[in-house]
PASEBA-1860 file (N, C-alpha, C; in nm, 3 decimals):
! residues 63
1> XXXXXXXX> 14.710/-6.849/8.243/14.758/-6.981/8.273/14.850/-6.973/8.395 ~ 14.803/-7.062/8.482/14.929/-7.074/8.590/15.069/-7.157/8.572 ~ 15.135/-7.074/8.667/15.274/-7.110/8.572/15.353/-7.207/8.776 ~ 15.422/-7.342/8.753/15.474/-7.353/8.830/15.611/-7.380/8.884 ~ 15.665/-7.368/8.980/15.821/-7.342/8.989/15.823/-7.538/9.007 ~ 15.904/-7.566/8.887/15.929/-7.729/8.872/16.095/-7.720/8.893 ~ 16.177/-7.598/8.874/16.310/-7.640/8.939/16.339/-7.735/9.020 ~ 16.281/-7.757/9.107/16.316/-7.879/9.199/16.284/-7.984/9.196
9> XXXXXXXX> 16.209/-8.003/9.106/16.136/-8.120/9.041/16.240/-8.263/9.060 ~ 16.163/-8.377/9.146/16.263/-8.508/9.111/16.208/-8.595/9.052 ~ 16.249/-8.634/8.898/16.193/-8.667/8.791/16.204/-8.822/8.784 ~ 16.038/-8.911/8.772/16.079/-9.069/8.772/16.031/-9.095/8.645 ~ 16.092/-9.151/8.563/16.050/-9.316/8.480/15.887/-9.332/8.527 ~ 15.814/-9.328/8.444/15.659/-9.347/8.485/15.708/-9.522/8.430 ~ 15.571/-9.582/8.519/15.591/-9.733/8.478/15.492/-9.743/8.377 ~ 15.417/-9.688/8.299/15.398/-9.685/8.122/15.487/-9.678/8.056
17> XXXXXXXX> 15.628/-9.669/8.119/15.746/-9.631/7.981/15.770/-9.782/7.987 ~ 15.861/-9.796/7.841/15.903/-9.931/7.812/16.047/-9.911/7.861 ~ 16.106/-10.004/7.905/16.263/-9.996/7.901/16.340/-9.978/7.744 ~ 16.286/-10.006/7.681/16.377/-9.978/7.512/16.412/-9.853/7.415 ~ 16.361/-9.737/7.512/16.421/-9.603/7.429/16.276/-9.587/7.338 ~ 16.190/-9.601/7.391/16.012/-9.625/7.346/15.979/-9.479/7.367 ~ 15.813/-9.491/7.452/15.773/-9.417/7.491/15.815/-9.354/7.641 ~ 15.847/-9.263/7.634/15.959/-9.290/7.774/15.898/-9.145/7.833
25> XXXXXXXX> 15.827/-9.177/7.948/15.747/-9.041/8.011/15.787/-9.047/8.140 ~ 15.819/-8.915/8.226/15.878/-8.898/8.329/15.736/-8.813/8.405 ~ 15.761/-8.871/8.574/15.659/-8.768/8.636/15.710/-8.688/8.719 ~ 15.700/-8.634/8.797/15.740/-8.544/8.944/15.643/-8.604/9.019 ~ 15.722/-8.600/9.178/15.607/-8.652/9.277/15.581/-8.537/9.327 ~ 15.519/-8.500/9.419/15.545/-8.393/9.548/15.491/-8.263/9.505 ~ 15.393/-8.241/9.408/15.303/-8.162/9.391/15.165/-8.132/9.367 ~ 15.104/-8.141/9.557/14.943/-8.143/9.519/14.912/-8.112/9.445
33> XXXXXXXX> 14.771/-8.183/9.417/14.655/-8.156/9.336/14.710/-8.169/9.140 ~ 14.829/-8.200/9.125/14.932/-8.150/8.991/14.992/-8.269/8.948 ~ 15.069/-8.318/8.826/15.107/-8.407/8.807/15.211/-8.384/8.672 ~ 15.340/-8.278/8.712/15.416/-8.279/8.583/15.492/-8.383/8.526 ~ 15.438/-8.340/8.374/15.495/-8.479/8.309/15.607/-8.476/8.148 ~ 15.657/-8.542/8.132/15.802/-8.479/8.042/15.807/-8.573/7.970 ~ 15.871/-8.571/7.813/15.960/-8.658/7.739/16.103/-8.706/7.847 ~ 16.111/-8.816/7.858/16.221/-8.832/7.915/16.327/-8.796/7.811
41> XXXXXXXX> 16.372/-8.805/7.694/16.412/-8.802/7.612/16.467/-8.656/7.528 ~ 16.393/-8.551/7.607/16.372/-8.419/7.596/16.395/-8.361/7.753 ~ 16.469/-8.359/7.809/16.455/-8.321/7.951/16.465/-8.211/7.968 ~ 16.479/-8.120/7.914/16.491/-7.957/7.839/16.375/-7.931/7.830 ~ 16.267/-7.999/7.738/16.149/-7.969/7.681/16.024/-7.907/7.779 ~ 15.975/-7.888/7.707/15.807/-7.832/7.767/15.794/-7.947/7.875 ~ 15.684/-7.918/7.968/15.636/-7.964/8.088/15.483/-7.983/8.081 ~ 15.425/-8.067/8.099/15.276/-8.111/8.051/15.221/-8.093/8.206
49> XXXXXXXX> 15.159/-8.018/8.279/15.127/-8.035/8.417/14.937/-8.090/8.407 ~ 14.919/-8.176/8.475/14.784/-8.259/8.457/14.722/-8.254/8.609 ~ 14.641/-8.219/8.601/14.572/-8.220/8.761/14.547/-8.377/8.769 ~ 14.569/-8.395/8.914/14.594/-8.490/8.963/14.461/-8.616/8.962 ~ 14.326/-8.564/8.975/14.248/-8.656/8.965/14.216/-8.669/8.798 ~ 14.273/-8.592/8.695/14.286/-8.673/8.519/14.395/-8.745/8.520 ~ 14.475/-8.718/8.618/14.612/-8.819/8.556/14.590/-8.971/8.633 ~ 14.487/-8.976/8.758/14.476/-9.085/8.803/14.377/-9.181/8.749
57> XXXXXXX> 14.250/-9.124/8.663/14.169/-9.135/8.567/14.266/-9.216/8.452 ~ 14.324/-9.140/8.446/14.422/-9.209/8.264/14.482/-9.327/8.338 ~ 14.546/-9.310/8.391/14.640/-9.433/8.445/14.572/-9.566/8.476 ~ 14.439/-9.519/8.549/14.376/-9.670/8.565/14.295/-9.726/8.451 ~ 14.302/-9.636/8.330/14.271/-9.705/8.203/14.373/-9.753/8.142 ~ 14.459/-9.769/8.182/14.575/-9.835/8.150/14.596/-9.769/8.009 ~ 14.593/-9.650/7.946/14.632/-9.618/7.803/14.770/-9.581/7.770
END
């Protein structure tokens, strides 16, 4: 498994999160082809990294 350096990571509020302490998912910008993604809620936690053309796939299904 490839492993990537997200230290520098600047972490947004995806606009699927609700404002109410919901589902609250954070992305990173600024890494071709990649798309790390987090519990906002867990900012410590594991790191979900999604290649970039499944995460643009999901998103325009609005799920």
């Amino acid at each position: 498994m490839r492993e990537y350096d997200l230290s520098n990571a600047r972490w947004r509020k995806s606009t699927y999160s609700n404002g109410e302490g919901g589902n609250c998912v954070e992305v990173a910008d600024g890494f071709p082809g990649i798309v790390p993604v987090r519990d906002s809620k867990v900012t410590g936690g594991d790191v979900i990294v999604i290649g970039a053309a499944a995460w643009q796939a999901f998103v325009r299904r609005g799920v």
